[in-house]
C-alpha positions in Angstrom: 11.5 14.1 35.1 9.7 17.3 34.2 7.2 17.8 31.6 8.1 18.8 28.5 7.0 22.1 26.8 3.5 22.1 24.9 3.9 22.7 21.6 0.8 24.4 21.2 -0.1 28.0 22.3 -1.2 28.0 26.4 -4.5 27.3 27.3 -7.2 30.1 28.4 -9.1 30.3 31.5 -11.9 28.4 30.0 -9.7 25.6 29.0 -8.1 25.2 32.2 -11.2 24.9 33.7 -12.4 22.3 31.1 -9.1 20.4 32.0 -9.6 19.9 35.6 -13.0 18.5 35.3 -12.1 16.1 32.6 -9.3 15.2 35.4 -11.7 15.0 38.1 -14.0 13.3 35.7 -11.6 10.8 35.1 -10.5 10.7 39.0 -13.7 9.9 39.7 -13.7 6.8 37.4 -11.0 5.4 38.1 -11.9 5.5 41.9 -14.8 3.4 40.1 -11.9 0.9 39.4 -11.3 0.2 43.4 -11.1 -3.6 44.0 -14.1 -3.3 47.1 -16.9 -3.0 43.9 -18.9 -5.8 43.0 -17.4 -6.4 39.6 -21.0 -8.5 38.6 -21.7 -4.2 38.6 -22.0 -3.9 34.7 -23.0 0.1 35.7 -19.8 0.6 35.8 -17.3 0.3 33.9 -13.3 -1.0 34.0 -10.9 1.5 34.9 -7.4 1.0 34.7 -5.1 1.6 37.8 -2.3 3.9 37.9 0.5 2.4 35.5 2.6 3.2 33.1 2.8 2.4 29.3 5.8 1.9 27.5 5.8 1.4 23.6 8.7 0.0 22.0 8.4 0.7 18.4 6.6 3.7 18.5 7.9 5.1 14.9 6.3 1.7 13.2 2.8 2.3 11.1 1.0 -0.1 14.0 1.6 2.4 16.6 0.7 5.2 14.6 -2.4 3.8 13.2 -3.6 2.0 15.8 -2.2 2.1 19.5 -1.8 5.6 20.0 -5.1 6.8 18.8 -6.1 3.3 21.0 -4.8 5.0 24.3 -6.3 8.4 23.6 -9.7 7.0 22.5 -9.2 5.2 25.9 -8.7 8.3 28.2 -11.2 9.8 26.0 -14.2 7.5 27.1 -12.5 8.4 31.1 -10.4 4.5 31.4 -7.6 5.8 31.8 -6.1 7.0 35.2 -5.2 10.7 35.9 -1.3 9.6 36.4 -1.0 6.8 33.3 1.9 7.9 31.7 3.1 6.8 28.0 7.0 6.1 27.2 8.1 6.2 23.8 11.3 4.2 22.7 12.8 4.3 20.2 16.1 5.0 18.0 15.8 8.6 17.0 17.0 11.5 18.6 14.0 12.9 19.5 13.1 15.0 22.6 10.1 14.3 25.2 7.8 17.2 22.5 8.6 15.6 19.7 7.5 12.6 20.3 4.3 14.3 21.7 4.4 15.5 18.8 4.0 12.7 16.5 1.5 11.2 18.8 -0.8 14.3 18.6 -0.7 14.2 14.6 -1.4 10.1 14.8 -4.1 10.8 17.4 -5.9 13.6 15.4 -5.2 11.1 11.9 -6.8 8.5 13.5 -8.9 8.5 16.6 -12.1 6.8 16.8 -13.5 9.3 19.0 -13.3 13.4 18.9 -10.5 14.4 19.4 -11.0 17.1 22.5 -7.8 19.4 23.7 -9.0 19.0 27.1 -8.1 14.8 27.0 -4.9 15.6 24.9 -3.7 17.8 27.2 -4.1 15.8 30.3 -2.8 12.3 28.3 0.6 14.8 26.9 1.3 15.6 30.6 2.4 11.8 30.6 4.1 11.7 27.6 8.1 10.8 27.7 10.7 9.4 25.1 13.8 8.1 25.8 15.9 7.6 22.8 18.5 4.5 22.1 19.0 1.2 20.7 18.0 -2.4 21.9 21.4 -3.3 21.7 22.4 -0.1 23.8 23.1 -1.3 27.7 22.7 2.7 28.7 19.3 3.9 27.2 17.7 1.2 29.1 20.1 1.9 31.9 18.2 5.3 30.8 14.7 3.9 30.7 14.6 2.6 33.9 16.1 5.7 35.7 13.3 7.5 33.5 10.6 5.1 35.0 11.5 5.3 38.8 11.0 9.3 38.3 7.5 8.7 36.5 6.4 6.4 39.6 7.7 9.4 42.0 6.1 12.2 40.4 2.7 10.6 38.4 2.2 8.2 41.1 2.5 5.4 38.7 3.2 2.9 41.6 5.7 0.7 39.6 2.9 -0.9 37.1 4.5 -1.1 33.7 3.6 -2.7 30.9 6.1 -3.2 28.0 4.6 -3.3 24.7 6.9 -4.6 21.9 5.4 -3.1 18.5 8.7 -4.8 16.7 10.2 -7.3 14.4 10.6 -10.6 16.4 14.3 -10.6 15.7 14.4 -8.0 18.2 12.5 -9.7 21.3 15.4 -11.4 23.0 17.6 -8.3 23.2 14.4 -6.0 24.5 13.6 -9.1 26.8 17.5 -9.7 28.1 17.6 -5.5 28.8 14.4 -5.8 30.7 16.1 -8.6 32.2 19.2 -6.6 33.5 17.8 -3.8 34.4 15.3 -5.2 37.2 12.6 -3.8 34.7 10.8 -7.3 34.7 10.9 -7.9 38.1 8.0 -6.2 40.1 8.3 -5.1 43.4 5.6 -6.1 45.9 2.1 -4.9 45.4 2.7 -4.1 41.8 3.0 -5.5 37.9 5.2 -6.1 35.2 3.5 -7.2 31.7 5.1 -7.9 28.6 2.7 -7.7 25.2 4.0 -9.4 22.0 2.4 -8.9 18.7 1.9 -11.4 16.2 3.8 -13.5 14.5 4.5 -15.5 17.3 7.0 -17.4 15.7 7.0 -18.6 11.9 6.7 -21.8 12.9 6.4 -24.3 15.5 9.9 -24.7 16.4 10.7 -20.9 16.0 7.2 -19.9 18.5 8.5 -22.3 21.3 12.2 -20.8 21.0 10.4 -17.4 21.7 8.3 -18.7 24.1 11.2 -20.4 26.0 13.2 -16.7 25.9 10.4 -15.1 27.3 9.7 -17.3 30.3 13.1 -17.0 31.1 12.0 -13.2 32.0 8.4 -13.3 32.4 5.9 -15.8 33.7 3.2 -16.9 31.8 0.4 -14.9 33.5 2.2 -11.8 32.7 2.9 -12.8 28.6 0.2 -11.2 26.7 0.1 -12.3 23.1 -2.0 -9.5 20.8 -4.4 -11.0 18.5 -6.2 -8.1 17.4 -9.2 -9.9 15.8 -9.9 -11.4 19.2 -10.9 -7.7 20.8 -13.5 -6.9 18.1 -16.7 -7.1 19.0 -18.1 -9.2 16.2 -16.0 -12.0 17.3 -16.3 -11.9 20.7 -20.3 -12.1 20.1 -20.0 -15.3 18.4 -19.8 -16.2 22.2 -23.0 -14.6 23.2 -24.9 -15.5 19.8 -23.9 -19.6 21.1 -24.2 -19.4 24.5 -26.6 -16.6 25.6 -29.5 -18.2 23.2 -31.2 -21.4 23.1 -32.3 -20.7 19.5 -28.6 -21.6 17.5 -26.9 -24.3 20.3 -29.6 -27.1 19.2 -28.4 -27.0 15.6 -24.4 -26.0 16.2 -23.6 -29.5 15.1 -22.8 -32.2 12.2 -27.0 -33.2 12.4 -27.7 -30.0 10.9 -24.4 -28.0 9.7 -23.4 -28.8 6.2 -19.7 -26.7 5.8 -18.1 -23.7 7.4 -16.6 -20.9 5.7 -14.1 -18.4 7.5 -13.0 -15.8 4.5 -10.9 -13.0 6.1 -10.9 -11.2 2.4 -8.8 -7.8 1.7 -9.2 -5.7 -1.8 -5.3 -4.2 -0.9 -1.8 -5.3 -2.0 1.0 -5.6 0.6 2.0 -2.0 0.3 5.5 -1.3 2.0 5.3 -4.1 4.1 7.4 -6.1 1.4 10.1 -6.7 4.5 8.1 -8.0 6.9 5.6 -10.0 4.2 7.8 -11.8 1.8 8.9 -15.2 2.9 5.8 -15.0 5.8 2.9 -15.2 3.3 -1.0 -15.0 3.9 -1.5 -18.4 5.8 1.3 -17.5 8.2 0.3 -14.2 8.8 -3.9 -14.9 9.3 -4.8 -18.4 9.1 -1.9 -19.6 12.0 -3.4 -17.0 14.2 -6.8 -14.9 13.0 -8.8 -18.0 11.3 -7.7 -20.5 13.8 -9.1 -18.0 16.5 -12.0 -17.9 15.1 -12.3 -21.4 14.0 -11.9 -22.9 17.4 -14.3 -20.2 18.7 -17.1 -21.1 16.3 -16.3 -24.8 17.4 -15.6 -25.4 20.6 -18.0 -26.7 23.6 -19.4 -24.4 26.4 -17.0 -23.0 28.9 -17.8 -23.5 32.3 -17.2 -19.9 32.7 -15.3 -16.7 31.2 -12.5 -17.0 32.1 -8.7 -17.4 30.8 -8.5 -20.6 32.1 -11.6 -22.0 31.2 -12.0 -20.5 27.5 -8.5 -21.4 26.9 -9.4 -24.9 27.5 -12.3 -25.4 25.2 -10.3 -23.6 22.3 -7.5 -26.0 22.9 -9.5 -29.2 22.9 -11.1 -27.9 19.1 -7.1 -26.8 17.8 -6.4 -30.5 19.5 -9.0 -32.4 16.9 -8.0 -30.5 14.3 -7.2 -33.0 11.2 -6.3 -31.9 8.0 -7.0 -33.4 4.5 -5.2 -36.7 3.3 -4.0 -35.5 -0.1 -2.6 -31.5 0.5 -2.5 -31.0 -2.9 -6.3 -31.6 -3.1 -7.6 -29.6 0.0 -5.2 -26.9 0.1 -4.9 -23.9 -2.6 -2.7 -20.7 -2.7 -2.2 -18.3 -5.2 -0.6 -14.6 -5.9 -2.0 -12.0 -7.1 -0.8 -10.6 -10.6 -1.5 -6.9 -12.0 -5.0 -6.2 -12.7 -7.5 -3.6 -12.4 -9.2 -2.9 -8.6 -11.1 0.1 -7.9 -11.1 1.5 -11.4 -7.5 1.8 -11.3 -4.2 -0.4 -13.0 -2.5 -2.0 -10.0 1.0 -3.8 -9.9 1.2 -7.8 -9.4 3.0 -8.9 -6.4 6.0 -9.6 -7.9 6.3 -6.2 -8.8 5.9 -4.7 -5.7 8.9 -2.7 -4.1 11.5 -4.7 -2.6 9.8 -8.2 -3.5 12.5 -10.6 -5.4 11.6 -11.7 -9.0 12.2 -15.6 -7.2 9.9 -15.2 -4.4 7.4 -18.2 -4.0 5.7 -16.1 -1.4 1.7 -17.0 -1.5 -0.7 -13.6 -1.0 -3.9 -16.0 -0.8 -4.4 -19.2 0.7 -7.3 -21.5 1.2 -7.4 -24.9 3.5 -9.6 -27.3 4.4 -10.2 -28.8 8.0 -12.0 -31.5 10.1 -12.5 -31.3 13.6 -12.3 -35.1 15.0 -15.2 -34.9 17.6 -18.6 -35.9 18.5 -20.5 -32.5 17.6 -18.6 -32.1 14.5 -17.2 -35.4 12.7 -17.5 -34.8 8.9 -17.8 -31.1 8.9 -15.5 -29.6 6.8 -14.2 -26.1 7.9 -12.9 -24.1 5.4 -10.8 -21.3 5.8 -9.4 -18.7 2.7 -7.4 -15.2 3.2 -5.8 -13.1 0.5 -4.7 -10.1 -0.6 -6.1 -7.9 -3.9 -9.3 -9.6 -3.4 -12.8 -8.4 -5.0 -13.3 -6.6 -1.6 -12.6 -6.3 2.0 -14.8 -8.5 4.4 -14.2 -11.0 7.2 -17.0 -13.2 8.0 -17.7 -16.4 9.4 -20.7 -18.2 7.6 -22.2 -21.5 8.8 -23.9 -23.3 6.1 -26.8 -25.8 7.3 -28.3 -29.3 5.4 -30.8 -28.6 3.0 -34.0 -30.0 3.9 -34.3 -34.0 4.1 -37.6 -33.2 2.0 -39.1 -30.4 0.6 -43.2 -31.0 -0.5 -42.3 -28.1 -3.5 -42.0 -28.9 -7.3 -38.6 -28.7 -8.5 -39.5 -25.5 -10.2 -40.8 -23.9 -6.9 -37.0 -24.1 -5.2 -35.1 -24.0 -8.5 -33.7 -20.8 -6.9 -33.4 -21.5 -2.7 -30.0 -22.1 -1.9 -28.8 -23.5 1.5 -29.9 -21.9 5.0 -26.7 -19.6 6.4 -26.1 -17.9 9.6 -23.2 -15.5 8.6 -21.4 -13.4 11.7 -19.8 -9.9 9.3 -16.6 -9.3 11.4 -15.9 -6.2 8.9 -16.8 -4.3 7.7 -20.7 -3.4 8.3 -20.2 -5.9 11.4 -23.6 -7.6 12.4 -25.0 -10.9 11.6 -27.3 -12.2 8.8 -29.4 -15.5 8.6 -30.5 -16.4 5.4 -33.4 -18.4 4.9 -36.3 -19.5 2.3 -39.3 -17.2 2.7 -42.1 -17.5 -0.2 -42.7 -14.8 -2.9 -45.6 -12.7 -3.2 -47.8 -13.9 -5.8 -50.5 -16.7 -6.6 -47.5 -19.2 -7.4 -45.8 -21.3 -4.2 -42.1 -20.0 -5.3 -39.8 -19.9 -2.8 -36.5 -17.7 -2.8 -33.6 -17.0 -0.4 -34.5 -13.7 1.9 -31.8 -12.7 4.9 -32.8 -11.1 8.1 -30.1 -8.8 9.2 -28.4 -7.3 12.7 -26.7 -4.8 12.3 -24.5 -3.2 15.2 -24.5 0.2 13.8 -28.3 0.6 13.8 -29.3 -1.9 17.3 -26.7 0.2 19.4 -26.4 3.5 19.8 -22.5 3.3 21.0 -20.0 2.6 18.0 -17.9 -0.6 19.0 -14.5 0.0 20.2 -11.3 -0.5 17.9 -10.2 -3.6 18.8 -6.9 -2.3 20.5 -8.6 0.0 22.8 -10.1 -3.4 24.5 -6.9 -5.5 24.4 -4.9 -2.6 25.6 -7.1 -2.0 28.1 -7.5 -5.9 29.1 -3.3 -5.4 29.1 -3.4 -2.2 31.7 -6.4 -4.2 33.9 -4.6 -7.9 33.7 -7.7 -9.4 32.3 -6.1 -12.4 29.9 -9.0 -14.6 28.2 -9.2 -12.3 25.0 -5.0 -13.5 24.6 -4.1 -16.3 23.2 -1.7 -19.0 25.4 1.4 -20.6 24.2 -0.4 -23.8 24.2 -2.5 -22.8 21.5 0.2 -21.0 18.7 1.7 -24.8 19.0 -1.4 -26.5 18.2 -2.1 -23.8 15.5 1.5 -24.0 14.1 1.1 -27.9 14.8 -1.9 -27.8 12.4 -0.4 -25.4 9.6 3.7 -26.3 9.5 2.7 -29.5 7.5 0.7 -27.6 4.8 3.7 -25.0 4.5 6.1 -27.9 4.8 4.2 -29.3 1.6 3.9 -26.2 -0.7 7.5 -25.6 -0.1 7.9 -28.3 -2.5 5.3 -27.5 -5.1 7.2 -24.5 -6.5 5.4 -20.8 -7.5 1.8 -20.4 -6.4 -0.7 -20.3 -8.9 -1.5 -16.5 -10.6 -4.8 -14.9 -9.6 -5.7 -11.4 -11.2 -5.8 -8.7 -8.8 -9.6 -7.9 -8.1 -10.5 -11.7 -8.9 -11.5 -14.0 -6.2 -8.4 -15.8 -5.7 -6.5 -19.2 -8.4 -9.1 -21.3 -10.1 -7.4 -24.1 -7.6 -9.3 -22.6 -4.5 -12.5 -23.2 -6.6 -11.8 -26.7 -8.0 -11.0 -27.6 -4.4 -14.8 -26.8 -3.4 -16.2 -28.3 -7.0 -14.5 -31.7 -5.7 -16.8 -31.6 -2.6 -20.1 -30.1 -4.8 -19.8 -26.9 -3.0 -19.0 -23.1 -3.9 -17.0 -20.4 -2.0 -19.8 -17.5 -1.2 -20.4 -15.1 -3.2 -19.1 -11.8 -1.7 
């Protein structure tokens, strides 16, 4: 298959030069990659091998966004190999540029990193579309013919990875053509890899129908289920800030832990995602799969090590002892967001959105509240709250200890300390804070609330990756812990189906203004218990 034309002018002597050493640049990284290095070698860094990438869905506002400036900020930072090679599909008639095309305006829009002609170039000489429709027996009749050429002529070797950016309606056709056409099936000495983004399923009877049609095609090992939260950095230090110190792991338990709160707050409305949105609602799309994540990672025990296998396990046993409140109606609130004012402007209510029904009984916020039936954390509550057209954007995890058992102050020396907190900011300004009574200056013994902060952006002098660069590059490498297993959507669908089982009898959610902090239910469920949401 030949390369198509560049749609920009030809490049000068100079940036032909600068081309070939960003190729032998990034030659000489991924001979890095070689399986004889010692991979405890932390000098160097992972390289992907020489495979091919191809995108289903690459017209969708995920790819745009988020996975094509992912694979450029990859071969930007020199992961990528000299032959990885990008496939679009897709049902528009487009031609091998034009799809180059839209990549190179999605890249420029919204690339973490510089964008350099020098890396677009070499990525574009990999770049191929192949038009058709799932349903259509002869584009992926087309698709694999178009493959077999890449591995001759990039040297691709017959490593793919098939990434469905699509509905889930669509999996078991794109699954059944991969199927027929041998595309699944990897010859010996190479890979086949399937990645699914969320939801996986919309519930728990849906999630193991999809898993059960894609392990008719693909084993288990080669399923990789895209949780995006799990490749930020923020989240994955909750590991290190447990297990890497001795200063937190003493006091990670019901002896010293009052509540949790997991908020994953946005200050947005739906926006033309009515389709996909309505009839889903927020606790399907981020409390089945973002909060539980993060959840079971601030809970569970110490793996024996990193691995899939071994984290996997300790996040299942915590989704396992999950138990939720005895009366629903009591520990459970959602709400929708009505018009309002956010960001000094007049914004619509969600039933007034585009394409949203005027009976929809949809829920944009949701709060829960969860035990964990163990030893370390018997009587702990866990609460978890999402929701759209929110006061502001921020995800955070904050871990509330005990007041002390006795404080030797007057009652007008603490009038004003609240409760110890170590609070892990997923986004934004990601870093953590621990909050803490320090005295005030002054003759007086009065003691206040003060915070000492980490902040990634000023400890490190390397911006953290988007979270798709590290999960796409996990995908390309075959490194699975950072993907969730099948085993744990059930237990997280096996925890939430009876709440959503429940409010599908209690009619409407309650009304929330947009730019509020979500129905006065949500609060009155934390009154019950004497405590309040954080203050934001």
């Amino acid at each position: 298959m030949s390369s198509p034309a560049e749609p920009t002018a030809p490049a000068d002597e100079a940036t032909t030069v600068a081309t070939q050493a960003a190729s032998t640049a990034t030659t000489e990284a991924a001979a890095l990659a070689n399986p004889l290095r010692d991979p405890r070698d932390k000098r160097l860094p992972r390289v992907a091998g020489p495979c091919v990438l191809v995108l289903f869905g690459v017209t969708g506002d995920l790819a745009k966004r988020k996975l094509l400036p992912a694979i450029y900020d990859l071969g930007n930072r020199g992961l990528l190999p000299p032959g990885f090679s990008l496939v679009g599909f897709a049902r528009r008639d487009w031609k091998n540029q034009d799809f180059a095309r839209v990549a190179h305006d999605a890249i420029k829009e919204h690339a973490r990193t510089p964008f350099r002609e020098e890396v677009w170039r070499q990525l574009r000489e990999g770049i191929h579309f192949v038009p058709g429709e799932f349903s259509d027996d002869g584009a992926f009749d087309a698709l694999a013919m178009a493959l077999k050429e890449i591995d001759q002529t990039r040297g691709t070797g017959g490593n793919y990875a098939f990434y469905l950016s699509i509905p889930p309606k669509f999996f078991p056709q794109v699954v059944q053509q991969l199927k027929r056409t041998g595309l699944a099936n990897a010859p010996k000495g190479a890979w086949r890899r399937v990645v699914i983004e969320k939801p996986f399923g919309h519930d728990l009877k849906s999630a193991q129908e999809l898993n059960e049609i894609t392990s008719q095609v693909f084993p288990e090992s080669s399923v990789f289920r895209i949780d995006h939260y799990l490749g930020k950095e923020t989240v994955q230090n909750i590991l290190a800030l447990r297990f890497a110190n001795n200063l937190f792991e003493p006091i990670w338990n019901r002896g010293y832990v009052d509540h949790v709160q997991i908020t994953m707050a946005e200050d947005i409305g739906i926006g033309g995602r009515a389709g996909y949105y309505d009839g889903i609602g927020a606790a399907r799309d981020v409390i089945q799969n973002h909060l539980l994540q993060l959840l079971a990672l601030v809970a569970m025990e110490d793996p024996t090590s990193f691995d899939a296998d071994a984290l996997r396990r300790e996040k299942e046993k915590v989704l396992k002892a999950v138990r939720l409140p005895q009366d629903l109606a009591l520990g459970t609130a959602r709400g929708r967001y009505t018009a309002g004012w956010q960001g000094g402007e007049r914004v619509r209510g969600y039933l007034e959105e585009d394409g949203i029904p005027a009976d929809s009984t949809t829920e944009t916020y949701a709060a829960i509240k969860l035990e964990i039936a163990n030893r370390r954390w018997a009587g702990v509550p866990f609460y978890l709250r999402t929701g759209k057209r929110l006061g502001r954007r921020v995800t955070e995890v904050a871990v509330v200890f005990q007041r002390a058992p006795h404080l030797p102050f007057s009652k007008d020396d603490t009038e004003i300390l609240g409760q110890n907190a170590l609070v892990v900011r997923v986004q934004p300004d990601e870093g953590i804070t621990v909050r803490f009574g320090s005295k005030m200056p002054g003759t007086a013994m009065e003691v206040r609330d003060v915070s000492m902060d980490f902040a990634y952006g000023e400890s490190f002098l390397e911006s953290s990756p988007e979270a798709y660069e590290r999960l796409l590059l996990d995908v390309l490498i075959g490194d699975p812990p950072l993907f969730p297993h099948q085993r744990e959507v059930e237990l997280s669908w096996r925890i939430l189906d009876p709440i959503e089982e429940f409010w599908a009898t209690q009619g409407p959610p309650e009304d929330y203004p947009a730019g509020s902090w979500g129905p006065a239910s949500a609060d009155a469920m934390m009154a019950r218990d004497g405590r309040v949401w954080r203050r934001l």
